[in-house]
DRENDO-1510 file (C-alpha; in Angstrom, 1 decimal, always signed):
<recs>
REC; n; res; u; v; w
REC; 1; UNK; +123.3; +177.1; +136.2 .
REC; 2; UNK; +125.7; +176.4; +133.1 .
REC; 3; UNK; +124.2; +175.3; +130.1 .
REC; 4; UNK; +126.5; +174.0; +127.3 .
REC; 5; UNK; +125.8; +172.2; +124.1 .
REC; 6; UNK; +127.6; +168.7; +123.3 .
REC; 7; UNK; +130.1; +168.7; +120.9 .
REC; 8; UNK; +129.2; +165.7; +119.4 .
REC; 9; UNK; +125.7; +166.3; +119.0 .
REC; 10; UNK; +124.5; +169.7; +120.0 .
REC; 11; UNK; +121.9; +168.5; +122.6 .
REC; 12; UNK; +122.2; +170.9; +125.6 .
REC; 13; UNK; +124.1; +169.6; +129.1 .
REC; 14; UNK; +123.5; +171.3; +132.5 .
REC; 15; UNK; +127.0; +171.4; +133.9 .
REC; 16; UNK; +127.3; +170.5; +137.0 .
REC; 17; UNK; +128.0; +167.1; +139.1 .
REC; 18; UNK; +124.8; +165.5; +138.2 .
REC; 19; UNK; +126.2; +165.5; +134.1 .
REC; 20; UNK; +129.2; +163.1; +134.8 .
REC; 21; UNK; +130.0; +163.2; +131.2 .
REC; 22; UNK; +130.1; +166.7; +130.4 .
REC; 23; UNK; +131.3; +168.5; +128.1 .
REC; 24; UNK; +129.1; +165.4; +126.4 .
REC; 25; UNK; +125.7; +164.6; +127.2 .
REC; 26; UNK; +125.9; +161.1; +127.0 .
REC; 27; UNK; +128.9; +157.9; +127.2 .
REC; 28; UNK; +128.2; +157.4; +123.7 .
REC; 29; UNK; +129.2; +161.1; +122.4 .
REC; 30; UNK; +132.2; +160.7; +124.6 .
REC; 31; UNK; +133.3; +157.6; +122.8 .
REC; 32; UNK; +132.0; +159.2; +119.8 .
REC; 33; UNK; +134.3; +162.1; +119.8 .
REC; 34; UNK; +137.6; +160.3; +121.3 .
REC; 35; UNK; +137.2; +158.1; +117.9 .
REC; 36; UNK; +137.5; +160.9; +116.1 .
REC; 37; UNK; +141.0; +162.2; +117.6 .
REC; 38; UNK; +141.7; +158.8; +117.2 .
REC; 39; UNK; +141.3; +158.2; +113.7 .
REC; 40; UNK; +143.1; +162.0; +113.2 .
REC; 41; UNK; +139.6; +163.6; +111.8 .
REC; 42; UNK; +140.5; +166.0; +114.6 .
REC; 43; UNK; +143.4; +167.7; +115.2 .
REC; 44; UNK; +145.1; +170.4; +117.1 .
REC; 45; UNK; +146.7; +172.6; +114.5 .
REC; 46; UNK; +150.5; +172.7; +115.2 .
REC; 47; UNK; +153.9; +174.5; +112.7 .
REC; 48; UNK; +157.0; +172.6; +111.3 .
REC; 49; UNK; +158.8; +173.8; +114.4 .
REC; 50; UNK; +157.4; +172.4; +117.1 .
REC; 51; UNK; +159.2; +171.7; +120.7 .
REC; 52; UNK; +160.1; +168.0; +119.9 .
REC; 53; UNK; +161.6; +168.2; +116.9 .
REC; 54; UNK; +165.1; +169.1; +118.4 .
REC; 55; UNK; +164.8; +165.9; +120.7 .
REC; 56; UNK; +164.0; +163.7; +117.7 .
REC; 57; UNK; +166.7; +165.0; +115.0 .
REC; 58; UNK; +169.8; +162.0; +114.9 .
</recs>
């Protein structure tokens, strides 16, 4: 058995079918943490050259 923590709150998640929100331990963490990519406190750290920028250019 898995055992992982919730990245939202740290409470520990069994993960397996029975955990349908997992990595998250609950709905709320879930919507919890999508909030937060929402509002940009998270991000996925990127460099002034990325893969679109040549698409984008006029």
């Amino acid at each position: 058995m898995t055992i992982v923590n919730c990245p939202t709150c740290e409470k520990e998640v069994i993960w397996s079918t029975q955990s349908p929100y997992r990595p998250f331990c609950s709905k709320r963490c879930q919507l919890i943490d999508l909030g937060e990519w929402a509002d940009e406190k998270k991000v996925i750290a990127g460099s002034d050259d990325d893969l679109m920028s040549d698409y984008t250019e006029n």
